[in-house]
C-alpha positions, 0 to 999 in steps of 0.5 A: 500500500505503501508503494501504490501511495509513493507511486501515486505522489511521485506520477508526474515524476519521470525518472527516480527522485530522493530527497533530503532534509538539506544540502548536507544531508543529502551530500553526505548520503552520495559520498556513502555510495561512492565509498562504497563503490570504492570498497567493493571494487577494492575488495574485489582488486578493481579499479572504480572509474568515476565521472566528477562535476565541479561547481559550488554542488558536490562541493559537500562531497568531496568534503565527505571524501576526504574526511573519510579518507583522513579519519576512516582510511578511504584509500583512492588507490583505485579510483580513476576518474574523468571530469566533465569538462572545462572552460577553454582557453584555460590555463590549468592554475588559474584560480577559475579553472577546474584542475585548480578547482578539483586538487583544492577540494578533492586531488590534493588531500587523498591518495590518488595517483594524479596520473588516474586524473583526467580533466579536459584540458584548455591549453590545447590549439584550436586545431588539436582539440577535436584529436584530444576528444577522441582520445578522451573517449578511448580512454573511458571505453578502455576502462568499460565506461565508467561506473558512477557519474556525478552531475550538477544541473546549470539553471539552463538544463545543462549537464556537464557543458551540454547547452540547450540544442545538444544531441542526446548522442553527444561526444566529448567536443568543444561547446560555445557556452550559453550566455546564463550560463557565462552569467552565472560563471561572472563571480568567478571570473570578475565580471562576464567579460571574462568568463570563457565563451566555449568549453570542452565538455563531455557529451550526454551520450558518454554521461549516458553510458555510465553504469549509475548516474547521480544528479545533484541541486541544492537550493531553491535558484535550482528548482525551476529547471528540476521541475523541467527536468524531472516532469518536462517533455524530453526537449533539446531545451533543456537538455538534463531531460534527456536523462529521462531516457536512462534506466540508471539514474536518481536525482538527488535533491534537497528540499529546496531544490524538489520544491516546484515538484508537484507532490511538493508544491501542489500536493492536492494534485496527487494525494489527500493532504493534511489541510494545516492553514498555510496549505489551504491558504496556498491552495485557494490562493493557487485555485483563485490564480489559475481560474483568474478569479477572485476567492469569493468568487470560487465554487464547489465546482472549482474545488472538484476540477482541481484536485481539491475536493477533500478540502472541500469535504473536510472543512466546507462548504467551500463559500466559508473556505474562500470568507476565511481565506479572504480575511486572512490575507485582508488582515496582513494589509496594515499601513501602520507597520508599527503598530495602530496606536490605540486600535484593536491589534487582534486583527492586526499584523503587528502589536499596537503597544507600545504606540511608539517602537524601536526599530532596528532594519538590518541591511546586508549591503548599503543599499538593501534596506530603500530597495527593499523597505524603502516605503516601509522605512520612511512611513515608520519615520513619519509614524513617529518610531525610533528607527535605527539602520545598521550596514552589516557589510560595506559592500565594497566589492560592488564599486567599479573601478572607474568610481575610485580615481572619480572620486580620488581626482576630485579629494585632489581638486578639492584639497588643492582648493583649500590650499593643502598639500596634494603630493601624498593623494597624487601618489596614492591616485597614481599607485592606483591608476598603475594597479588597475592598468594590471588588474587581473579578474577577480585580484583583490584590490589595494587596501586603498583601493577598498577603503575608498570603494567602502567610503563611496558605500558609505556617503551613499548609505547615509544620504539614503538614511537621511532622506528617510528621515534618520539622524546620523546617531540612528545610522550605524555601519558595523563591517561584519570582519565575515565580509572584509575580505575584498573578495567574492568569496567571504570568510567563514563566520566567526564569534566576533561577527556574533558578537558585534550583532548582539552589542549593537541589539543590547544597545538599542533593545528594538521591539521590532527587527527587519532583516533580509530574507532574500536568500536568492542573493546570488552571492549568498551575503544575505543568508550569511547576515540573517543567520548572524542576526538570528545567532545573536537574538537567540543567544541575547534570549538566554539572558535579556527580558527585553527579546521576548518581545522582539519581533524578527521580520524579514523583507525581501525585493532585490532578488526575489519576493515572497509568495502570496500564501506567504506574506503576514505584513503588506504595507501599501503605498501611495504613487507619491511614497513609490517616488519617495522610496525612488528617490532614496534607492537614488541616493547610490548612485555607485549602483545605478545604471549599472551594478557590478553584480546585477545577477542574471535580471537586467533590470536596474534595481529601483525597477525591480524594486517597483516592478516586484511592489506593484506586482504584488498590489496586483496579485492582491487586487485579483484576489479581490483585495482592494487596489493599491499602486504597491505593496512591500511583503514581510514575513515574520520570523518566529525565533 
């Protein structure tokens, strides 16, 4: 029975799914099975031929590998392996490429004979690459093919380096990459004008032949293409659906990744379900867009068509379902987000007393806070709040270059103005003209060079907070040491970030938190800085009455906004608060324009800003709410 129920979740899926509780769960699962793998081809006097991805995905893996070869005696003597692919041109120890990539992390803590390694390589002539990938498939058939290839998706469909439009009978050959794909690559490479545009790869028909496949995705940037991937037509468009064919692979996924699957993100559809109020409250809002209506206007009729009959059985009739689901999301709508002074809060998001709050809005990077709250921050200002922002980091990596000798020639204009001295500024202007006529991509820069980059954050920082309504006491810049780096790549966490949170918190003793909840930041800054908020609120609870009654939450809108069925705070605001909240994103001017890390959406960040606000007052208005020009969403945090 049991069985028949899994099948019955899992119809729309087309090939094998295991899913975990999360990335490290599901990491050190795989890494069980290549260890095993390798045991038994050991205990037999095998060789084990592995196919290896690179990429932030099995980064867990490898980790596992060489734990348990350190502590456990995993030994790798046998172990031949072949990675996937390349970029190309790509000397093999430059810091993007995929040798330096796999003996960071893998090669250089076990005992594998480097001669067992094969990684395409990115040196080769033009004219002797095609040479090289014909012998690159000799070598794999000599061996019998191989016998566990690992894979990562890219967020087009692509395994390995097969871009939509590759052939299911593909060989190892050199591909052009897709222009999301060099996208994504841009961290690494210090900017998309130096990602490579081709690759050497090895084909969906050698990744086929292998005796067991893995796929493997974390987070949720990858769930649009798993849910293609996995339930989709077979398409060239999408390439990882080709894997649909093949009798031996498993997707494994964390619960993030499988989210868009349908037995996660419509359940009703598959199975009868434990109707808890966030998940009637999903599925009537779900059922109100598909059919373009609004909730009240719902029926019985609906419900039965679209896999929704047990809802309405267990909890109907279904007229009180939609007045119930009606309610709930009126009541997140508030123009106080504060808190109505003297009013009933019973229907109310946040508390009315006290009438007038602390407030602390924590933003990861100078600018998250008008992007994102902007119309929240400055109607808590006028509604007479005592409102702090803090700058978790000084977003200095997000400057161009161009920017610091703009403002180094004019502190040299300036103090030539006044009559003082300018030899030392002129050297210091001089040293860094020099620096970025040399710069390589992704090379840190001088001290110098990022003090200024953090200064231009700074100004612009303090000139948003301003217009908000902010003193300068309110406005505090705390340069988290996790992030001073001057790289892409950040340092781990460590207490004193902790530490710093939590004296800036004991000072202010908020009752009201917002933090960013954005955790599709494509640099992963603000998942960092809301886990550091939540470390320190947690541990300022063992000791301080005042965080019982401190309410933590969270905002998005530079990256991602939350769903509807989500939301508990909607705070309207009016066309002139929309020009208000402009105007404040408009105080950076470093990011306008053009950022230095813009993701994969083309649109400026203010655009995105009033673009996600007024599809979410729309998303309202068709539910049948009242119409409002936009909205900003908050979900509260419950620590």
């Amino acid at each position: 029975m049991a069985r028949l129920n899994l099948l019955e979740e899992t119809r729309y899926e087309k090939l094998p799914v295991s899913v975990f509780a999360n990335q490290k769960e599901a990491s050190l699962s795989v890494a069980k099975r290549i260890a095993e793998l390798i045991r038994s081809k050991q205990a037999a006097g095998e060789k084990v031929v592995l196919g290896l991805a690179t990429g932030v995905t099995p980064l867990g893996v490898y980790a596992e590998l060489v734990r348990q070869h350190q502590q456990e005696g995993l030994s790798f003597k046998n172990v031949i392996t072949f990675n996937l692919d390349e970029y190309y041109p790509m000397k093999p120890r430059a810091a993007q490429s995929y040798v330096t990539f796999m003996n960071e992390n893998l090669f250089d803590h076990i005992d594998i004979d480097k001669a067992s390694v094969h990684i395409p390589d990115g040196t080769l002539k033009k004219e002797d690459v095609v040479g090289f990938c014909l012998e690159y498939e000799k070598k794999i058939s000599a061996l019998g093919g191989l016998d566990l290839q690992i894979l990562g998706i890219g967020r087009t469909g692509h395994i390995g380096f097969n871009e939509p439009g590759s052939a299911p009978n593909s060989g190892t050959r050199l591909v052009t990459l897709d222009d999301l794909t060099r996208n994504d690559a841009s961290r690494d490479f210090g900017g998309k004008q130096n990602v490579p545009t081709k690759a050497i790869t090895m084909g969906i028909g050698t990744i086929f032949k292998a005796r067991e496949i893995i796929l493997m995705a974390w987070s949720a940037k990858k769930a649009p293409i798993i849910k293609k991937a996995v339930e989709g037509e077979i398409s060239g468009d999408v390439p990882a659906t080709y894997l649909q064919l093949s009798q031996h692979v498993e997707f494994v996924l964390d619960t993030e990744a499988a989210s868009e699957l349908t037995r996660f993100n419509t359940p009703w559809l598959v199975k009868d379900c434990t109707w808890d109020n966030m998940l009637k409250k999903k599925a009537v809002i779900w059922l109100a867009e598909q059919l373009g209506k609004p909730v009240l206007k719902l029926t019985e009729e609906d419900y039965n068509n679209h896999g929704m009959a047990q809802l309405a059985v267990e909890q109907g009739p279904v007229y009180n379902i939609n007045i119930d689901i009606f309610n709930q999301i009126q009541h997140t709508i508030t123009g106080w987000p504060g808190g109505k002074p003297d009013a009933d809060d019973s229907q109310r998001p946040e508390r009315a007393l006290p009438a007038r709050k602390r407030s602390i809005i924590f933003s990861p990077h100078p600018d998250d806070d008008v992007i994102s709250m902007g119309g929240t921050f400055i109607r808590l200002v006028d509604q007479g709040h005592e409102v702090h922002v803090a700058y978790q980091t000084s977003g200095n990596t997000a400057v161009w270059d161009d920017d610091v000798l703009r403002y180094m020639e004019f502190a040299i204009d300036f103090n030539h103005s006044i009559g003082d001295d300018n030899s030392h500024l002129k050297g210091l202007y001089e040293d860094m003209r020099t620096f970025f006529d040399k710069k390589q991509p992704n090379e840190i820069d001088t001290q110098e060079i990022r003090d200024v980059k953090g200064f231009i954050r700074k100004t612009e920082a303090i000139s948003g907070a301003r217009y908000a309504g902010l003193n300068d006491d309110h406005i505090h810049f705390m340069a988290l040491p996790f992030y001073e780096t001057g790289k892409t790549q950040k340092s781990p966490v460590t207490d004193k970030d902790i530490e710093l949170t939590m004296e800036l918190l004991q000072k202010v003793k908020p009752q009201q938190v917002f933090a960013a909840g954005d955790f599709a930041d494509p640099h992963g800054t603000h998942l960092v800085c809301f886990n550091i908020i939540l470390a320190a609120l947690r541990k300022l609870r063992e000791t301080e009455d005042w965080v019982k009654d401190c309410w933590l939450w969270m905002y998005r809108g530079a990256w991602k906004e939350f769903e509807t069925y989500e939301i508990e705070m909607a705070v309207p605001l009016s066309p002139q608060e929309v020009l208000r909240k402009r105007n404040a994103i408009f105080k950076h001017q470093s990011q306008k324009d053009r950022a230095v890390f813009p993701g994969d959406d083309a649109r400026e960040f203010w655009v995105r800003a009033e673009d996600r606000n007024r599809e979410t007052a729309q998303a309202y208005d068709r539910l049948g709410l009242a119409e409002y020009q936009a909205m900003e969403a908050f979900v509260r945090y419950v620590f």
